[in-house]
C-alpha positions in Angstrom: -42.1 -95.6 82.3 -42.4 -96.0 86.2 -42.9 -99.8 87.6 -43.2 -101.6 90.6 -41.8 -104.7 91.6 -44.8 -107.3 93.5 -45.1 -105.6 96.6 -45.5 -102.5 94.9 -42.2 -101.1 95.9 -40.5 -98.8 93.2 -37.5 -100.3 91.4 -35.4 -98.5 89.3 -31.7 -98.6 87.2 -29.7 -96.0 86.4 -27.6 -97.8 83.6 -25.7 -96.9 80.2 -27.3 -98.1 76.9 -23.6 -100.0 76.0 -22.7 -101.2 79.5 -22.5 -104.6 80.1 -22.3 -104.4 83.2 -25.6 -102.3 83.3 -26.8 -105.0 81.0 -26.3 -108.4 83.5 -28.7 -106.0 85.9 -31.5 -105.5 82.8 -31.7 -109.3 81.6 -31.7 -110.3 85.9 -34.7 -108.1 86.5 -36.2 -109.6 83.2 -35.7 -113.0 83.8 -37.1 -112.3 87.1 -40.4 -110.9 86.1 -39.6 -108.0 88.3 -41.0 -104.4 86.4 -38.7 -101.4 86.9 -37.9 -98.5 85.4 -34.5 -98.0 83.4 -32.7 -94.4 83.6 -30.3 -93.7 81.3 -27.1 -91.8 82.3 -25.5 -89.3 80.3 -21.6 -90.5 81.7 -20.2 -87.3 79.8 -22.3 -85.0 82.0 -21.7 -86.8 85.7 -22.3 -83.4 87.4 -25.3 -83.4 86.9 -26.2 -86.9 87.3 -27.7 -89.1 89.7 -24.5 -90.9 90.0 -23.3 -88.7 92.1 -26.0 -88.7 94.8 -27.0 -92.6 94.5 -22.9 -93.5 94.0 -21.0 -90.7 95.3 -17.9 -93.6 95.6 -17.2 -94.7 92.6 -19.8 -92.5 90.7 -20.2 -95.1 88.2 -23.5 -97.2 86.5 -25.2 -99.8 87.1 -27.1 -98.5 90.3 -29.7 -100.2 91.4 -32.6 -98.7 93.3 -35.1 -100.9 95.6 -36.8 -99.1 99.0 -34.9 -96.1 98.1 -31.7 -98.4 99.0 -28.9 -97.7 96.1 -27.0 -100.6 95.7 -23.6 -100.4 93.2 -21.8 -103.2 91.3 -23.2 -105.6 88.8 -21.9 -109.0 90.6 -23.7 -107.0 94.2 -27.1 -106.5 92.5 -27.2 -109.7 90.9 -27.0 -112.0 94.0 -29.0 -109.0 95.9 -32.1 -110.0 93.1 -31.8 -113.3 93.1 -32.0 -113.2 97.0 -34.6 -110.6 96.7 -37.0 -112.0 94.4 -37.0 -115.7 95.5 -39.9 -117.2 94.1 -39.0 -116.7 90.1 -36.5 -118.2 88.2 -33.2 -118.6 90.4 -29.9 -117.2 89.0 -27.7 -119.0 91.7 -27.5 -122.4 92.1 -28.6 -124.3 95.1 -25.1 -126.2 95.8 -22.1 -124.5 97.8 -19.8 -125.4 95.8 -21.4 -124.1 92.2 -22.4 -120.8 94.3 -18.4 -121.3 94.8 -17.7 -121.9 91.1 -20.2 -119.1 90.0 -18.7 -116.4 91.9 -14.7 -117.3 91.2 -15.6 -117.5 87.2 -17.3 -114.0 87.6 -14.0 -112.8 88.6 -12.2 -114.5 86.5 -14.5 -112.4 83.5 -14.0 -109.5 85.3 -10.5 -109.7 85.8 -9.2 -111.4 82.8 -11.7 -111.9 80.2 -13.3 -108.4 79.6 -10.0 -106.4 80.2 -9.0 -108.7 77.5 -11.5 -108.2 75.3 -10.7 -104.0 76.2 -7.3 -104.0 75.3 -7.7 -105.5 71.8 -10.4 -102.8 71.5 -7.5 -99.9 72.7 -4.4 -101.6 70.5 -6.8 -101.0 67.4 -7.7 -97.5 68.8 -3.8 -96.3 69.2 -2.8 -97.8 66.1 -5.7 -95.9 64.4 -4.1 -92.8 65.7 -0.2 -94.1 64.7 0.9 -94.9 68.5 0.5 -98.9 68.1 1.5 -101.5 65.8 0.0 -104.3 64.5 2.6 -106.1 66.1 0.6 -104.8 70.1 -3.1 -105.7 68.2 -2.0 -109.3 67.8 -0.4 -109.6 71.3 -3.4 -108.4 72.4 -5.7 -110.7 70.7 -3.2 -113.9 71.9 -4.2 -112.8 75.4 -7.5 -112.7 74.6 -8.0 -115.8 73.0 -5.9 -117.5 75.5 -8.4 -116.4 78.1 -11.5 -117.8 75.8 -9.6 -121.4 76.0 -9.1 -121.7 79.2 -13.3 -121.1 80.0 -13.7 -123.4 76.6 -11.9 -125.6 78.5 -13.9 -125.8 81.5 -16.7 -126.0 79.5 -15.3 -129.1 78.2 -13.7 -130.8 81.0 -15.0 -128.9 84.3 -17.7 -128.8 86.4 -19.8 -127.3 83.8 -19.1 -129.6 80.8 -22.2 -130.9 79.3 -24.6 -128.3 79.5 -26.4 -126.0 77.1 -25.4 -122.7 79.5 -23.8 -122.3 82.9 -26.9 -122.6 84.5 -28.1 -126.1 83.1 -30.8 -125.9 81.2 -32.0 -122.4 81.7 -29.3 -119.1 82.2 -27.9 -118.2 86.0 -25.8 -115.6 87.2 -22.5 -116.7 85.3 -24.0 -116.6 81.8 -25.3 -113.0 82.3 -21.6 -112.1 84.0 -19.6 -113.7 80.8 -22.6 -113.5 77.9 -23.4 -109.6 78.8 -20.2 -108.5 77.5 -19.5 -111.2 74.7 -21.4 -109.2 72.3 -18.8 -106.7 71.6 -16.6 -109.7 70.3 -18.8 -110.0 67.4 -18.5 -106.5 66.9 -14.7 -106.1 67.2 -14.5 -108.8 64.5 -16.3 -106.6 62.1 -14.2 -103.4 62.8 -11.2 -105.6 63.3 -11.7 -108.0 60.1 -10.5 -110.5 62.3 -11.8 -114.1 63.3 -11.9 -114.1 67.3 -14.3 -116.5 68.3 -15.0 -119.2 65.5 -17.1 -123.0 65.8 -13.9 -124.5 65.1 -11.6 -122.8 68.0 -14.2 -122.5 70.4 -17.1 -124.5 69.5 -18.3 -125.1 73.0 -18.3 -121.2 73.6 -19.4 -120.2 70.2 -22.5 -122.8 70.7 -23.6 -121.5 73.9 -23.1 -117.5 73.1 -25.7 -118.8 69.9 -27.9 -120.0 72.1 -27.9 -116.8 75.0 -28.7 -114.7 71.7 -31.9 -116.1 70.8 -33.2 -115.7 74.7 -35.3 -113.0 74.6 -34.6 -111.4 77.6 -31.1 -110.9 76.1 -32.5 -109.8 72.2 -34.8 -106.9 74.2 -31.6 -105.8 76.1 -28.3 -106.0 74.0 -27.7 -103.0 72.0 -28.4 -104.0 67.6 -24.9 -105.0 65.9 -24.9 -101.7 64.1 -25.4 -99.1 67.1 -22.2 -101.2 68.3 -20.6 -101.3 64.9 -21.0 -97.4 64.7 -19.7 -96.5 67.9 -16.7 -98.8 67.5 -16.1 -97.5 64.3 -16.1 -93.8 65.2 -13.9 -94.6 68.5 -11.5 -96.5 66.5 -10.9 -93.8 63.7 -11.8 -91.5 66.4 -10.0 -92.4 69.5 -10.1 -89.1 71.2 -14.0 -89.6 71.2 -14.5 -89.0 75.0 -15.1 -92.9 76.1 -17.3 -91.5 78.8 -20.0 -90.7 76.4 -20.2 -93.5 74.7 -19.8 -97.0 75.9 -16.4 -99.3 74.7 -15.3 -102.8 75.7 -11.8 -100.8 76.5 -13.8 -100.8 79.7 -17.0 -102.4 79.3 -17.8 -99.6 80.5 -18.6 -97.1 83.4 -18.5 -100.0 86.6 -15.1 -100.1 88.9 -13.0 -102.4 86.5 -11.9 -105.0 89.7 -14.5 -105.1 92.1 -11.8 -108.3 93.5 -13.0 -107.5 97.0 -16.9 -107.8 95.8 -16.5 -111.6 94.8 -15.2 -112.9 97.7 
């Protein structure tokens, strides 16, 4: 379906139904009101994708497209549409310093968080296939959960504490950065059989994940618990399902893992 954003330009994504990343871009443009129209890439098939001539780089989703301008890398296109399309709901804050906060949390879920996340996701896959142990899915799960304390953690004591999302009372840039990609915890837990994000542990985190949920800008956009449960399931007893087909936390999935250089 082709849209337009106010002024009547075009605006389109090319994105990957399981992609968080491609995800953060969908629920932004939502939230913002602006209309555009979603292309989905087949990532097993780049040659003959649109990757290549709108993100010849990195050749990777989510790309956005506004004037005919392609513009790569979630945590870029967010702040590009929220300093695009002004007058709608705002996903940074006004303050320096929470801009500040915003964008050093962003890395810190792209750089610690999600990988984490990934690797538990890849320990279950190798030992599926007899190359782990259950000995590297529980390391892996430690890291993870030690990543979730230290953001339950600044939910409770830091500049955030207090507040029903990131944002305040309505979502902003960080939820859709750490919230996009929390989904596949739930998921893991099912394949896994294991408990990694309960009300007890992280009650702060658990409360606020609840609550992104039932926005519907983020029920239109993240992928029903059994598409996720299915793919999971047939990567994990699977695992030499090519990952480039379909999506997996193992990399969350087809964005430049540490865009470190993008955040600052």
């Amino acid at each position: 379906m082709g849209s337009c954003d106010g002024e009547g330009e075009v605006v389109k994504l090319l994105g990957s139904w399981g992609s968080s990343y491609t995800q953060r871009v969908q629920v932004a443009l939502k939230l913002k009101g602006v209309e555009f129209e979603y292309v989905e890439e087949d990532l097993s098939n780049k040659s003959s994708s649109l990757l290549l001539l709108y993100n010849p780089v990195y050749k990777k989703v989510p790309v956005l497209l506004h004037r005919q301008n392609p513009l790569a890398e979630s945590i870029v296109i967010l702040q590009y549409i929220d300093e695009t399309w002004t007058q709608t709901y705002p996903l940074m804050p006004l303050d320096p310093y929470e801009r500040a906060l915003v964008r050093f949390w962003s890395h810190f879920s792209d750089d610690k968080l999600g990988p984490s996340v990934g690797s538990v996701f890849q320990s279950m896959a190798s030992l599926a296939t007899g190359e782990g142990d259950q000995g590297v899915v529980g390391a892996a799960v430690e890291e993870m959960r030690k990543n979730l304390r230290i953001v339950e953690e600044e939910m409770e004591k830091g500049w955030f504490r207090g507040r029903r999302f990131f944002g305040g009372d309505s979502v902003g840039m960080l939820d859709l950065v750490i919230g996009c990609g929390s989904h596949w915890i739930w998921a893991l837990e099912e394949v896994a059989g294991l408990s990694l994000v309960d009300d007890t542990t992280f009650p702060r985190f658990h409360s606020w994940l609840r609550d992104l949920e039932q926005l519907p800008e983020f029920t239109q956009t993240i992928p029903p618990a059994d598409q996720l449960l299915n793919m999971l399931r047939g990567q994990t007893q699977n695992p030499s399902h090519s990952p480039s087909a379909s999506p997996s936390p193992s990399s969350t999935t087809d964005e430049q893992p540490r865009p470190v250089n993008l955040l600052n």
